[in-house]
MIROKOL-804228 format. One line per field, with one value per residue: residue in one letter; residue number from 1; x, y, z negated of N, C-alpha, C in turn. Coordinates in steps of 0.1 Angstrom, whole numbers. Layout:
aa: (A; ...)
i: (NUM; ...)
n_xx: (X; ...)
n_yy: (Y; ...)
n_zz: (Z; ...)
ca_xx: (X; ...)
ca_yy: (Y; ...)
ca_zz: (Z; ...)
c_xx: (X; ...)
c_yy: (Y; ...)
c_zz: (Z; ...)
END
This chain:
aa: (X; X; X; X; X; X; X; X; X; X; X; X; X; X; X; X; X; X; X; X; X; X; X; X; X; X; X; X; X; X; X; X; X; X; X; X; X; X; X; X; X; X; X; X; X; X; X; X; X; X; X; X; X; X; X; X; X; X; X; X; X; X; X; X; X; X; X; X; X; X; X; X; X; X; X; X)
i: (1; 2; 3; 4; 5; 6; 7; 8; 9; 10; 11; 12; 13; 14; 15; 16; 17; 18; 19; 20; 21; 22; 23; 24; 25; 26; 27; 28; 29; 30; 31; 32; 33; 34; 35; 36; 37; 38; 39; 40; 41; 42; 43; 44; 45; 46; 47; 48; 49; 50; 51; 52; 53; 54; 55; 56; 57; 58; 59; 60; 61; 62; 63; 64; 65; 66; 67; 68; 69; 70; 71; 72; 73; 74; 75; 76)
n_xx: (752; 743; 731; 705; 709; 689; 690; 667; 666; 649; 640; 628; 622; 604; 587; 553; 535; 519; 516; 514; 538; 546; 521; 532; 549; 566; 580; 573; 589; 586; 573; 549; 559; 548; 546; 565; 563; 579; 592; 565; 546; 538; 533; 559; 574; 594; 624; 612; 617; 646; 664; 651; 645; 646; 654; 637; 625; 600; 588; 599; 588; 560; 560; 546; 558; 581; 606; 619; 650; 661; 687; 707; 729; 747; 756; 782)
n_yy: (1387; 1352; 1323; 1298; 1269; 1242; 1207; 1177; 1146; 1116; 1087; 1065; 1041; 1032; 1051; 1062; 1076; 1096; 1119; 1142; 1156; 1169; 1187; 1200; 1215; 1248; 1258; 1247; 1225; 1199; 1168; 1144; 1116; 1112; 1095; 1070; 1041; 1032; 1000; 991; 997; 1023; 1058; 1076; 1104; 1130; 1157; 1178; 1209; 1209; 1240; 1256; 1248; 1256; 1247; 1240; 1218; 1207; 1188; 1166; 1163; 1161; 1134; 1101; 1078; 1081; 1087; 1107; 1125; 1157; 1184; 1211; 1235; 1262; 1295; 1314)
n_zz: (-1363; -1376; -1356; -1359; -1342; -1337; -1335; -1323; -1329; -1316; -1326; -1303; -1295; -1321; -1324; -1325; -1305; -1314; -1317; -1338; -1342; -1321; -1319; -1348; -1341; -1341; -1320; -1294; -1286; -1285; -1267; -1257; -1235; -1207; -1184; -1192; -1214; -1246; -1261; -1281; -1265; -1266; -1253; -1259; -1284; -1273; -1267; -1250; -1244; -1254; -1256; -1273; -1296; -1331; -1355; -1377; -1387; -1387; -1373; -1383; -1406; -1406; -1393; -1396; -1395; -1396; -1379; -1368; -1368; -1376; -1370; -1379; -1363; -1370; -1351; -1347)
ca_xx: (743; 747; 722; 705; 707; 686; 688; 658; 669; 638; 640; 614; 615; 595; 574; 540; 531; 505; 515; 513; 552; 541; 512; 535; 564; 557; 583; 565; 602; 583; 559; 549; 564; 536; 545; 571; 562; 585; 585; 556; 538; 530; 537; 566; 574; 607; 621; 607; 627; 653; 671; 638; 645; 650; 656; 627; 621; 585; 585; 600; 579; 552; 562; 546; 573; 602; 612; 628; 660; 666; 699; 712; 739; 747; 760; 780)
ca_yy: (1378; 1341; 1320; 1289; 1259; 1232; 1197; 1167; 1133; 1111; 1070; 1067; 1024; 1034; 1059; 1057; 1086; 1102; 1133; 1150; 1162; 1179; 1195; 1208; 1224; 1261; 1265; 1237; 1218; 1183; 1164; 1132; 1108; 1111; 1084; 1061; 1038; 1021; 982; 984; 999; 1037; 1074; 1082; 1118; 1138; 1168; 1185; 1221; 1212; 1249; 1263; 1241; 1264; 1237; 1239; 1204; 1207; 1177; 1148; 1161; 1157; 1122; 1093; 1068; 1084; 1085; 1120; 1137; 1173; 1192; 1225; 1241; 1278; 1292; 1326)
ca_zz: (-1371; -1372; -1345; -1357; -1332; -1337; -1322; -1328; -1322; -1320; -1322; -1289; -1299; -1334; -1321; -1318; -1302; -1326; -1310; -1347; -1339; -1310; -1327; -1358; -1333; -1339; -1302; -1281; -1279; -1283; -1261; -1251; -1222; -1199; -1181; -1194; -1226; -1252; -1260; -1279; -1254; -1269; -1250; -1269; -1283; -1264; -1260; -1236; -1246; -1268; -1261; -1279; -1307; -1346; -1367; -1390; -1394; -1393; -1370; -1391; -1419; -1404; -1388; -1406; -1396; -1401; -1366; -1361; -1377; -1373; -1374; -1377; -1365; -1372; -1342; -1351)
c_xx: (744; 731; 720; 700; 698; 686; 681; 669; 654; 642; 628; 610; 601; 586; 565; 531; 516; 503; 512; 527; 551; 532; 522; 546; 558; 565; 577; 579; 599; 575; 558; 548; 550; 535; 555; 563; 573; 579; 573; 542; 531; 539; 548; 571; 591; 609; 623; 616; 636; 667; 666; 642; 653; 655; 651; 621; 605; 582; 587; 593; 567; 552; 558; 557; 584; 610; 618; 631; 657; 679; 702; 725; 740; 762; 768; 786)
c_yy: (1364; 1336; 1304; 1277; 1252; 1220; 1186; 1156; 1122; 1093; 1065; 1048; 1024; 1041; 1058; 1065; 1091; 1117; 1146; 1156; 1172; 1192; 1205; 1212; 1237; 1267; 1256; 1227; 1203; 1182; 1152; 1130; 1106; 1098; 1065; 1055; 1032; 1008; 979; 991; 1008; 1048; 1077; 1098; 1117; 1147; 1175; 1201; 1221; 1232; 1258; 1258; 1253; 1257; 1236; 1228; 1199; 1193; 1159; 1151; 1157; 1136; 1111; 1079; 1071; 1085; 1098; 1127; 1149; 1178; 1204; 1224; 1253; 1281; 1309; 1336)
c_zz: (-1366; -1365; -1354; -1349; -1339; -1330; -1328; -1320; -1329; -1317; -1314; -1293; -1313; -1335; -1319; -1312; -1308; -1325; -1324; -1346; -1331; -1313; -1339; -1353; -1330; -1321; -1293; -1274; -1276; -1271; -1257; -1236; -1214; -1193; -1182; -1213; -1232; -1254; -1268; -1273; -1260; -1258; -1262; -1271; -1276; -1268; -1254; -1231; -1254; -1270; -1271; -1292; -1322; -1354; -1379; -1392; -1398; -1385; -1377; -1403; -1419; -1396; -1397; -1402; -1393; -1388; -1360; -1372; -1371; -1381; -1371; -1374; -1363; -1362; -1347; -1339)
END
């Protein structure tokens, strides 16, 4: 049976950590930068587990600025 990978890529400059990404990751692969910020000075999201990652996309849907793709790849 084929395996689907997932991998997030997040733009950490446009983020504004709202932490609603983190919240709508049913594996817990996001989280926010505890202690680094971007330039304009927010917690930006990461992540934290990307081998956890399914590729259900529930995080850039929930994203209101648009700041995280998601990709599949089916691993067989």
């Amino acid at each position: 049976m084929a395996k689907v990978i997932g991998a997030v890529d997040i733009d950490s400059e446009r983020c504004k950590g709202c932490n609603l990404c983190v919240v709508a990751c049913p594996t817990s692969v996001l989280d926010l930068q505890p202690k680094e910020v971007n330039n304009r000075g927010y917690h930006f999201a990461y992540t934290a587990r990307p081998d956890a990652c399914i590729g259900c996309a529930s995080c850039a849907m929930v994203c209101p600025d648009a700041c995280i793709e998601v990709y599949r790849v089916i691993e067989k």
